[in-house]
ZASE-520368 format. One record per atom (N, C-alpha, C): x, y, z; residue in three letters. Coordinates in pm, whole numbers, plus 32768, in hexadecimal, padded with zeros to 4 digits. Atoms other than C-alpha are relative to their C-alpha. Layout:
! residues N
XYZALA...
This chain:
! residues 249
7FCD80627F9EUNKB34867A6C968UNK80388046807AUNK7FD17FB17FA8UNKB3E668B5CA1FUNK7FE080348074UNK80307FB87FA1UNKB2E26965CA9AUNK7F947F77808CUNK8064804C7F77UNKB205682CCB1EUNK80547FB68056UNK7FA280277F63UNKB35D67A6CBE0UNK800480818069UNK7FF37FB67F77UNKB3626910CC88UNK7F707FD7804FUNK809080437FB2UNKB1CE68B1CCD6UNK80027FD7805DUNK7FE380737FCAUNKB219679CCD3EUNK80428016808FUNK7F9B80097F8FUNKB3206802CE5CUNK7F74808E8047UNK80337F867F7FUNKB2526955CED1UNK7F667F9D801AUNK8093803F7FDEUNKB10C6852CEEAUNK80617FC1808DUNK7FB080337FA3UNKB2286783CFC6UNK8004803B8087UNK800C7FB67FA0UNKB25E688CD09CUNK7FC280348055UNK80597FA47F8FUNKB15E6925D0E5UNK7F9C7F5E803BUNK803D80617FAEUNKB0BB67CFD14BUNK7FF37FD9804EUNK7FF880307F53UNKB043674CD28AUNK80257F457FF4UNK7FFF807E8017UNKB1086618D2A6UNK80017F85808FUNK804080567FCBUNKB09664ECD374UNK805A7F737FEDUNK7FD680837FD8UNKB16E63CAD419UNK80607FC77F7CUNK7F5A7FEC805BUNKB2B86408D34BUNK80407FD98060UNK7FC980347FA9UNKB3AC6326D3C1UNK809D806F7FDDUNK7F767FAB7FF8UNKB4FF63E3D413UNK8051800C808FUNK7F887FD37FA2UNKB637643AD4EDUNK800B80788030UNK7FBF7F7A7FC9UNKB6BD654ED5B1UNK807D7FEE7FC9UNK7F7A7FE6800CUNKB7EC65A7D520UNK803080508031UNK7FD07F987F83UNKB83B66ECD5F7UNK7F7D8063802AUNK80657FC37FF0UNKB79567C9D6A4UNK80408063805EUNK7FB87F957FA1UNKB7CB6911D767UNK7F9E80898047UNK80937FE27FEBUNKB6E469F0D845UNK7FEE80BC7FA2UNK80317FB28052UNKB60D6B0BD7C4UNK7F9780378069UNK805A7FBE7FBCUNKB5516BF5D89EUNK80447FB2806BUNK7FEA803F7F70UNKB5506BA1DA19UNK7FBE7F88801BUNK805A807E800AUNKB4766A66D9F6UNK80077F987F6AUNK7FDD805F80A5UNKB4BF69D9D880UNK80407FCB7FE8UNK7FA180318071UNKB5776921D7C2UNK8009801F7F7BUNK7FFF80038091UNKB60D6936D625UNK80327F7B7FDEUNK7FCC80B18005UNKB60A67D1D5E7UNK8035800E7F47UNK7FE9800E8083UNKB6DA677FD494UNK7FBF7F347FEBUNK801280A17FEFUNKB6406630D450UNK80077FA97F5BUNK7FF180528072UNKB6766527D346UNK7F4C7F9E7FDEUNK806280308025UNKB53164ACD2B0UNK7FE67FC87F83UNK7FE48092803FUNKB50A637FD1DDUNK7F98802B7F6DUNK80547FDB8074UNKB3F9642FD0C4UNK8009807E7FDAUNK80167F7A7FDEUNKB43165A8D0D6UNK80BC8025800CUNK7F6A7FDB7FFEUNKB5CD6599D10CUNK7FF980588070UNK7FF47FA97F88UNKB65B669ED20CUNK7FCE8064800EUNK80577F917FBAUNKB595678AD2C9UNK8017801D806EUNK7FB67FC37F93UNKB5AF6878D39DUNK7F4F8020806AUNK809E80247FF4UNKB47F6865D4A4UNK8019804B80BAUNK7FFE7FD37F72UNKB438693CD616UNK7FB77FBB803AUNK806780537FA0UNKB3D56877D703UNK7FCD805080A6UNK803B7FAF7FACUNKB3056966D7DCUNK7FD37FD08068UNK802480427F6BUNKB31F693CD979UNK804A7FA6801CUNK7F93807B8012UNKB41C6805D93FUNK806E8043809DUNK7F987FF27FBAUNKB50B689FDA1EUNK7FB07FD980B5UNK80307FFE7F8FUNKB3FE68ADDB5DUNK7FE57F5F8039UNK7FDE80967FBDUNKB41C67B5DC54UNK7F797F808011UNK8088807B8027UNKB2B266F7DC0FUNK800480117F86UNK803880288072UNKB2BC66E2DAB3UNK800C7FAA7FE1UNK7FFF80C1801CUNKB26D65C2DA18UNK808E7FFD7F8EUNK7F87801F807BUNKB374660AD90FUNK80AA80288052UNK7F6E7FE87F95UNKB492665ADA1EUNK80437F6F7FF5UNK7FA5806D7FEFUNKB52064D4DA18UNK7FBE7FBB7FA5UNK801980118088UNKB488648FD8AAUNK8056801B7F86UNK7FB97FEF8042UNKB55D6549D7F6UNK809280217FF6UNK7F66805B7FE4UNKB6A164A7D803UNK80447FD17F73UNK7FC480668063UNKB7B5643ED711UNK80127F707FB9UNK7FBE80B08061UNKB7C462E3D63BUNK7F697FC98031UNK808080277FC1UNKB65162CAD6D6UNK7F947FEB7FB5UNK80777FFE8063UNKB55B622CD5CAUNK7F6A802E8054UNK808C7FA27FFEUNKB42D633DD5BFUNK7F9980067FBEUNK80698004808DUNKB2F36364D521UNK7FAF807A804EUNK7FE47F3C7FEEUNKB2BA64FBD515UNK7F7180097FB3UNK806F7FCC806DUNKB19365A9D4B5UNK801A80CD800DUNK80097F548019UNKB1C06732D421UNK7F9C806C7FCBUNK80057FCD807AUNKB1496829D37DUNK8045809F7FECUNK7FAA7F6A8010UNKB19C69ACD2FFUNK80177FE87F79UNK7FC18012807DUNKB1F36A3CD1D7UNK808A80747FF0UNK7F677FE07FFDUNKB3426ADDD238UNK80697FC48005UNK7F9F80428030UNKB4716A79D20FUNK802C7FBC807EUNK7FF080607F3CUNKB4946A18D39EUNK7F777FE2802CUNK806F80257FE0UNKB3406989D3E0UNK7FEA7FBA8072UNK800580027F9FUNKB27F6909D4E2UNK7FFD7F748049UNK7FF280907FE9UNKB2AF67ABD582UNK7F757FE8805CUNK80BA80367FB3UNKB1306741D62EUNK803D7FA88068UNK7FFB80A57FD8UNKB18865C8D694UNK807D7FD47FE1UNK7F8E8034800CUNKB2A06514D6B6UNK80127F66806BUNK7FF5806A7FE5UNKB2A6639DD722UNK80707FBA7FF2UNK7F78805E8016UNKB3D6629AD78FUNK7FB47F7E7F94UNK8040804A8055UNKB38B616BD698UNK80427F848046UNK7F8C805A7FE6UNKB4B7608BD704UNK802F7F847FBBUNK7FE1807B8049UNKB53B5F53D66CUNK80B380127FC8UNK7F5F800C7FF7UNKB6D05FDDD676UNK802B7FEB8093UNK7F9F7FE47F9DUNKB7A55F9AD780UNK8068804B802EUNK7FC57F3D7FD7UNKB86460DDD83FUNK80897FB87FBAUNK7F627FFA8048UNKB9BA6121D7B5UNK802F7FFE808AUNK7F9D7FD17FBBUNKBAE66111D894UNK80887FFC7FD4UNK7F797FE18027UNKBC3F6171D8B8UNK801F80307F5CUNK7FDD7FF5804FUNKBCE66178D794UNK7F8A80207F86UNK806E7FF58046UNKBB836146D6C6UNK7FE7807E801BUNK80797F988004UNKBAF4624FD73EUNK8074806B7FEDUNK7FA47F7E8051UNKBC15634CD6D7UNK7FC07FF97F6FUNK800480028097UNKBC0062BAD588UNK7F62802E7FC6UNK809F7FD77FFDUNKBA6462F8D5BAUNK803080887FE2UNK800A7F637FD0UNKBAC26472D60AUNK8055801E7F4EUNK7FC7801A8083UNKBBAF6436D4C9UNK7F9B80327F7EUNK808480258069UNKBA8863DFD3CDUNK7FD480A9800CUNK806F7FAE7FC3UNKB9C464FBD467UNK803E80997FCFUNK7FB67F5B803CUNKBACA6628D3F4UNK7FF480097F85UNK800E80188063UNKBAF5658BD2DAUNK7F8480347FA4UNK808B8005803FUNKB96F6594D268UNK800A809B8007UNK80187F6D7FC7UNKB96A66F5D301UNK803D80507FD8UNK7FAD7F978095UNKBA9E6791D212UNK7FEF7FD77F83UNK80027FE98091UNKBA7C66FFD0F5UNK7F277FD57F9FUNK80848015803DUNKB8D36681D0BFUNK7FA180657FE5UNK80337F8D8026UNKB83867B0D043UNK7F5E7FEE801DUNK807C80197FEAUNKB6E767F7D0DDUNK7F9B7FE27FA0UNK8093801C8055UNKB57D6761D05FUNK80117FCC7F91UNK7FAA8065808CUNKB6426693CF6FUNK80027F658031UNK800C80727FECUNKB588654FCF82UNK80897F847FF0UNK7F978072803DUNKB67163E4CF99UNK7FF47FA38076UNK803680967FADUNKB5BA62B8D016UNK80517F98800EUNK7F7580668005UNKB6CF61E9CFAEUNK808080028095UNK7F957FA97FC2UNKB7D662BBD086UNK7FB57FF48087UNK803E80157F8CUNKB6A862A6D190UNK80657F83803FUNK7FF2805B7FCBUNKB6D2614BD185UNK80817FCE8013UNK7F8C80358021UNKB81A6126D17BUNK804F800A808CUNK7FAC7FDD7F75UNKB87E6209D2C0UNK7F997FC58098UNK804A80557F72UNKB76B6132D38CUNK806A7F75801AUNK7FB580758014UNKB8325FF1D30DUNK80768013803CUNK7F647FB77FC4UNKB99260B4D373UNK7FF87FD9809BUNK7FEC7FBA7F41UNKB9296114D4ECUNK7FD27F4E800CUNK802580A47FDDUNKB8975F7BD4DFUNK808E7FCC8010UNK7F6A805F8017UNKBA015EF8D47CUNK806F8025805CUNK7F9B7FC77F98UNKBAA75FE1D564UNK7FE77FD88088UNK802C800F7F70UNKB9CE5F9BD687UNK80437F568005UNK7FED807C7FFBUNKBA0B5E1AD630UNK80A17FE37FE9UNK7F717FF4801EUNKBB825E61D630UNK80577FA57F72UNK7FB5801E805FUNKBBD55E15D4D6UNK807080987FDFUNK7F737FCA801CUNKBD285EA3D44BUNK800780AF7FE2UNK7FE77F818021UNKBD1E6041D46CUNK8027802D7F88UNK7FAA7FD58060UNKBE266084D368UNK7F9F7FE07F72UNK805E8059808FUNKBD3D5F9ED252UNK7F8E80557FD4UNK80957FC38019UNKBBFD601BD2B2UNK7FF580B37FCBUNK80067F4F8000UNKBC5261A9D2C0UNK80397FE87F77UNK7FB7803B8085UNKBD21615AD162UNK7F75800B7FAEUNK8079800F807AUNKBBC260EDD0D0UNK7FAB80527FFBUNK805B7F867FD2UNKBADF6208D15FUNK8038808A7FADUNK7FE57F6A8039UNKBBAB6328D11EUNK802D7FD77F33UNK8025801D8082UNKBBAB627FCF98UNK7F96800B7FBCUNK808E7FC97FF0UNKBA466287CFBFUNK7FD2806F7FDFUNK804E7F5E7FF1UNKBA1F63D5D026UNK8038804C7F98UNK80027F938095UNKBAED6455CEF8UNK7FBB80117F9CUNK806080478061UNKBA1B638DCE07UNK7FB8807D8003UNK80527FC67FF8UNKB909640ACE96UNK7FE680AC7FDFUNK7FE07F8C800BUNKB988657CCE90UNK800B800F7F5CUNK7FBB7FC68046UNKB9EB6547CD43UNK808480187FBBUNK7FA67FBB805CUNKBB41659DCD21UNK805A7F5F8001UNK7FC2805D802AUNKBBA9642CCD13UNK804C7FA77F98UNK7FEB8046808EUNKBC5A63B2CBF2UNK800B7F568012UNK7FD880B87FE9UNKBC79621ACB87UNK809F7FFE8000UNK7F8E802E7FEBUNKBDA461BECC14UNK805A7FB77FAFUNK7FCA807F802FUNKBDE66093CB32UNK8008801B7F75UNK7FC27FE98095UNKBDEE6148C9D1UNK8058809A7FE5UNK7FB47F6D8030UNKBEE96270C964UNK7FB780497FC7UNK80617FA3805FUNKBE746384C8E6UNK800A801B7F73UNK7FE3800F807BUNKBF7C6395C7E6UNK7FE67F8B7F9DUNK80138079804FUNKBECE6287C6D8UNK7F937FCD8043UNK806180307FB7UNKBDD16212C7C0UNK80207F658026UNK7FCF806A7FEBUNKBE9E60DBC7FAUNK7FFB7FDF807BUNK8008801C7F72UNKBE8B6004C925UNK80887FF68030UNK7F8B80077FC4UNKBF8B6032CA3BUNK80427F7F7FFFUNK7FB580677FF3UNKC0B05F06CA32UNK804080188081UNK7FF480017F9FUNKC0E55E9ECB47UNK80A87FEC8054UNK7F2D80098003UNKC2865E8BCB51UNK8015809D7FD3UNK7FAA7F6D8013UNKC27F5FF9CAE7UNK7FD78053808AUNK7FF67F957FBEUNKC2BB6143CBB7UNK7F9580667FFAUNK80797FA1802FUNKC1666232CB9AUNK8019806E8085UNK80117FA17F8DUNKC127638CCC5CUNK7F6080207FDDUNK806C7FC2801FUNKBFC3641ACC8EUNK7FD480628014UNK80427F738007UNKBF54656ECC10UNK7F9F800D800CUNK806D7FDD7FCAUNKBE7465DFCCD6UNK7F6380427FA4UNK80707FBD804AUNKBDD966BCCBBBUNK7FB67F867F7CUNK800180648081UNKBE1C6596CA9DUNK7FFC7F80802DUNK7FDB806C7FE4UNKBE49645ECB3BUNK806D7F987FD7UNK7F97802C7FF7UNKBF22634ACB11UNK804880027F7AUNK7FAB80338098UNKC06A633CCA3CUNK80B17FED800FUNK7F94801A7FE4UNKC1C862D8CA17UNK80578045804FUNK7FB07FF17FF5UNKC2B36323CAEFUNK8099804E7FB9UNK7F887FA48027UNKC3E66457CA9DUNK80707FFC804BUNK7FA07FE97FC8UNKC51B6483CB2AUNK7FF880708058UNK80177F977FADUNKC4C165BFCBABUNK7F9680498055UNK806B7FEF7FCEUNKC38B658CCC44UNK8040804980A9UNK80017FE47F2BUNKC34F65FFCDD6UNK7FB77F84801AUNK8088801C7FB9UNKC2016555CDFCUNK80367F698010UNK7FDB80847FD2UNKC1F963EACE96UNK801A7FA57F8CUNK7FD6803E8076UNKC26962CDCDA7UNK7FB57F8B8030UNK804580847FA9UNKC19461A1CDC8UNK80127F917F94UNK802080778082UNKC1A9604DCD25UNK7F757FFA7FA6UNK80878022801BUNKC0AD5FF0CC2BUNK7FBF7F948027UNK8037804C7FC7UNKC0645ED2CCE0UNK7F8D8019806CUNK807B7FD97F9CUNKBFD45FB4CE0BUNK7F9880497FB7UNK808B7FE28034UNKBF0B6057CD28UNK7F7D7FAB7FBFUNK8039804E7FEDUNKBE875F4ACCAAUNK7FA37FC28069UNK8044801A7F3DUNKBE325EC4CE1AUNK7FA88067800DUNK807B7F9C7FADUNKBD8F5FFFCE78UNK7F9F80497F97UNK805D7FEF808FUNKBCDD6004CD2BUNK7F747FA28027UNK802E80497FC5UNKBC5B5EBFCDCAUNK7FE97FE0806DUNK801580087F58UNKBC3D5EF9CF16UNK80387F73804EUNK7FB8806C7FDEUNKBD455DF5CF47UNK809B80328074UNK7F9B7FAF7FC8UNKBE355E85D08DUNK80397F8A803DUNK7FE7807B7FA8UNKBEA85D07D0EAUNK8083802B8012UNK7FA07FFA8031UNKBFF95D5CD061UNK8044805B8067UNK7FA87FB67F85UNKC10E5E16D169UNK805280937FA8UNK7FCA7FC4804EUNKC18B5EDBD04AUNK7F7A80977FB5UNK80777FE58012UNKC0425F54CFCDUNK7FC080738081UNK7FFD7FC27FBAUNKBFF25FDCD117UNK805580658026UNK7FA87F937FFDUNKC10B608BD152UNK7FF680747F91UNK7FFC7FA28035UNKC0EB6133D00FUNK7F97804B8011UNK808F7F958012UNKBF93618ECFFBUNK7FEC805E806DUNK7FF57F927FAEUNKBFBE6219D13AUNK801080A47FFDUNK7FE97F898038UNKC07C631ED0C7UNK8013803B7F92UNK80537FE18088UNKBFCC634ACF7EUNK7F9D804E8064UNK808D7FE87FC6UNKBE6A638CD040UNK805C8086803CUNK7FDC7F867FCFUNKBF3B6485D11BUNK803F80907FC1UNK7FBA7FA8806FUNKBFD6653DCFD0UNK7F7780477FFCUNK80547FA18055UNKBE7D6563CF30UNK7F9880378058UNK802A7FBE7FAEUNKBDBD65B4D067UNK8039809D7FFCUNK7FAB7F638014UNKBEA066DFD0A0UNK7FF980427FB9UNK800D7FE0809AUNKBE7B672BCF4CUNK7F5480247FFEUNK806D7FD48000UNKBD056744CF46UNK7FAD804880B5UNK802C7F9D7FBFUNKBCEA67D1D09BUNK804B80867FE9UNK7FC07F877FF7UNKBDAF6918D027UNK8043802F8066UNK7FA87FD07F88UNKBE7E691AD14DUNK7FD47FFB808AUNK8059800D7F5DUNKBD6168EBD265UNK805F7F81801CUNK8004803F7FB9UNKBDF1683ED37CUNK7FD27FA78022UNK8054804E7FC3UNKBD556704D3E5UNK80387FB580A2UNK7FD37FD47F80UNKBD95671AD574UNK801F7F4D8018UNK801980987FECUNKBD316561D59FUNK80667FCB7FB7UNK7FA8804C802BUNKBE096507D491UNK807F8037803EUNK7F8B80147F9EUNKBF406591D550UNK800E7FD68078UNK7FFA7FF87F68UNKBEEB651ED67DUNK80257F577FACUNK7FD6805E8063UNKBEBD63D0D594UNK807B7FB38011UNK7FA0803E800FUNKC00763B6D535UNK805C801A805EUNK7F9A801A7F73UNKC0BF641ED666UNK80047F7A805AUNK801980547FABUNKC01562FAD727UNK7FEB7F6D7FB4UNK7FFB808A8024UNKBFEE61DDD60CUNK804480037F77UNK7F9B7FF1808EUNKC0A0625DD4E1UNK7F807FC37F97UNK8076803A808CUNKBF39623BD3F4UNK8021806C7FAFUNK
């Protein structure tokens, strides 16, 4: 099973792939004419892709490859930075502003410290198209980023269920005190904890992607910002301080 999942990924790779829809998530130049586009792609997960000539002032990919900009990319290569061919706007989001479009730039670090390259997640695709939709359509920042960066742990992995202890496998009550270990997940409340203290009610809620609640928000807030920290090992994330200086997310 082992060996035909590695197969499987070096067939991936080395493939020429054809009208893959995806994002720019950053990008930075390379040679005197290039680009290293990091891009988010919806079958294939994150890749890292040169977009050769991009920087020169006729290319067709000079005002193509843009942030929060639904794409449909064609590559190939079988290195680990490969080669981007084609690259088409698709459209059907509306641009971010202000405030959105921080929280866009937000998403975008996010994916970029913790989504480990060529690590498919169609789900997670669809999830951060739906995000930059709800943001552009100014629904509630605090809610939406709340459900994403829940998402993206999932997706990663190191998510535990919120809504049962670990000790007993019992479900959280929602009148008690719980903390969540990052390594173990959730469980009662000590006297001598540090880590945040959250009702079991918000876990609950954000078990259910339920952030109606004023209480709920507040906590999970700074839950998400515990175990972030915690699984970025100390990386910085530059957006989220800017973040909370200017809206307190």
């Amino acid at each position: 099973m082992a060996d035909s999942s590695a197969r499987s990924r070096t067939a991936n790779v080395n493939s020429r792939i054809v009208a893959q829809p995806g994002f720019v998530l950053h990008s930075y130049p390379y040679k005197e004419t290039s680009l290293i586009i990091d891009l988010l792609s919806r079958d294939h997960g994150r890749i890292a892709l040169v977009a050769k000539g991009a920087k020169r002032p006729h290319s067709k990919l000079r005002g193509v490859l843009q942030t929060f900009q639904p794409l449909s990319v064609n590559w190939t290569g079988k290195a680990e930075v490969r080669t981007l061919t084609a690259a088409e706007w698709v459209g059907g989001l509306l641009p971010l502003e202000k405030s959105a479009l921080l929280c866009g730039f937000y998403l975008n670090e996010l994916l970029v410290k913790l989504l480990a390259r060529d690590d498919p997640h169609p789900e997670l695709f669809d999830h951060y198209v739906a995000t930059l939709n709800q943001l552009a359509h100014g629904e509630s920042p605090p809610i939406v980023l709340r459900q994403f960066e829940r998402a993206l742990l999932k997706a990663s992995g190191v998510a535990a269920d919120l809504a049962h202890c670990t000790a007993g496998g019992g479900l959280v009550e929602a009148d008690r005190i719980y903390v969540v270990d990052p390594e173990r997940g959730t469980r009662p409340a000590l006297a001598a904890d540090v880590w945040p203290r959250i009702n079991g009610q918000t876990l609950l809620d954000m078990e259910r992607e339920d952030y109606s609640d004023s209480t709920t928000q507040t906590q999970s807030k700074f839950l998400m910002r515990f175990l972030l920290a915690h699984y970025l090992g100390g990386v910085q994330l530059n957006t989220r301080q800017i973040l909370i200086d200017l809206m307190q997310l």
